[in-house]
C-alpha positions, 0 to 999 in steps of 0.5 A, a space after each residue: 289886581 294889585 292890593 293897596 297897602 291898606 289891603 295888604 296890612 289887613 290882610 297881613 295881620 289876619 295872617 292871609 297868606 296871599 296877602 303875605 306874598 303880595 308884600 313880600 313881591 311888592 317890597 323884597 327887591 328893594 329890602 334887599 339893597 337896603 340888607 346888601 349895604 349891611 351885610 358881608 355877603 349875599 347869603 347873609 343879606 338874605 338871611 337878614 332879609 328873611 328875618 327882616 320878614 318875619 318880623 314885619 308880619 309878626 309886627 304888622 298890627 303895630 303899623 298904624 299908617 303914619 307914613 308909607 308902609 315901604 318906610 315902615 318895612 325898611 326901618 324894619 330891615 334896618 333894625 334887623 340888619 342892626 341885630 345881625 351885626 350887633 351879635 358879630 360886635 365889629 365895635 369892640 375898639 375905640 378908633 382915634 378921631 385924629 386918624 381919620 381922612 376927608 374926602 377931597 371935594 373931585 373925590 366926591 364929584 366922582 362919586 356923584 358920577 357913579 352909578 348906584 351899583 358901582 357904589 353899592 360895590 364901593 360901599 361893600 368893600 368896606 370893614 363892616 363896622 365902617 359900612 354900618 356907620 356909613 350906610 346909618 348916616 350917610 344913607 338912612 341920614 341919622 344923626 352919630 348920636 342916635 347911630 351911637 344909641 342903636 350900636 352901643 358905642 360913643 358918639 365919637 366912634 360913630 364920628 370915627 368910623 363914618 370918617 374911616 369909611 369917608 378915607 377907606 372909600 377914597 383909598 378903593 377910588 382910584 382902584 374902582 376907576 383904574 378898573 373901570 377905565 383900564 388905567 393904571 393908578 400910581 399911588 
């Protein structure tokens, strides 16, 4: 019989070991993709993923059932994988804005087309200052100046990086669908 996410907080915070595992069982497999988007290997995504746990039971009374417990646990890892990257300092340079490229509109349709792991692939090919910045806005959709906020860096570095990683993405593209397709890309 499956614990209810109430049951599980309960019992999480009584420190009731079975409760524990549940909710690790129920939320890792998902934890861990959103800790694969920051991390530079698997090692390391389960590293933070580990980290990401601990912290969830340490802090489980401060959940108050104000939106789903899977939102709350993954806010959690993100903020753990923050840490992580945080204590390696990919910012430590400003990049010029009028360096950055755009994705052209057929890029983005393909994009769209591709499945998430090949995305996934895509998004792990990235410098790690490019992927965080993109993973923040792009995917957990948080505004550049709360994105600048968490990292300690300007608004403008976070507007930066995400267009870096928006050109540094085009540029892996016609490789990805040239090794996809077998063709060959001359570019």
């Amino acid at each position: 019989m499956a614990l209810t996410d109430e049951q599980l907080v309960l019992g999480c915070v009584k420190g009731d070991p079975v409760a524990q595992k549940a909710l690790y069982q129920e939320f890792s497999r998902k934890m861990m993709s959103i800790c694969m988007r920051y991390a530079n290997s698997r090692d390391q995504a389960q590293d933070i993923l580990q980290d990401g746990f601990v912290k969830v039971f340490q802090k489980m009374d401060h959940y108050r059932g104000e939106g789903p417990l899977g939102g709350w646990i993954a806010r959690t890892m993100v903020n753990t994988a923050l840490d992580h990257i945080r204590r390696n300092k990919p910012y430590d340079h400003s990049l010029d804005l009028t360096e950055a490229e755009h994705l052209h509109s057929e890029d983005e349709h393909v994009l769209s087309d591709m499945s998430t792991s090949e995305l996934m692939d895509l998004i792990q090919a990235l410098p790690m200052g490019y992927r965080t910045v993109f993973n923040l806005f792009a995917i957990e959709g948080y505004p550049h100046k709360e994105i600048a906020d968490m990292l300690g860096i300007s608004e403008n570095t976070s507007k930066s990086q995400f267009m870096k990683a928006r050109a540094y993405l085009r540029k892996l593209l016609p490789k990805h669908l040239a090794a996809q397709y077998g063709q060959v890309h001359e570019g």
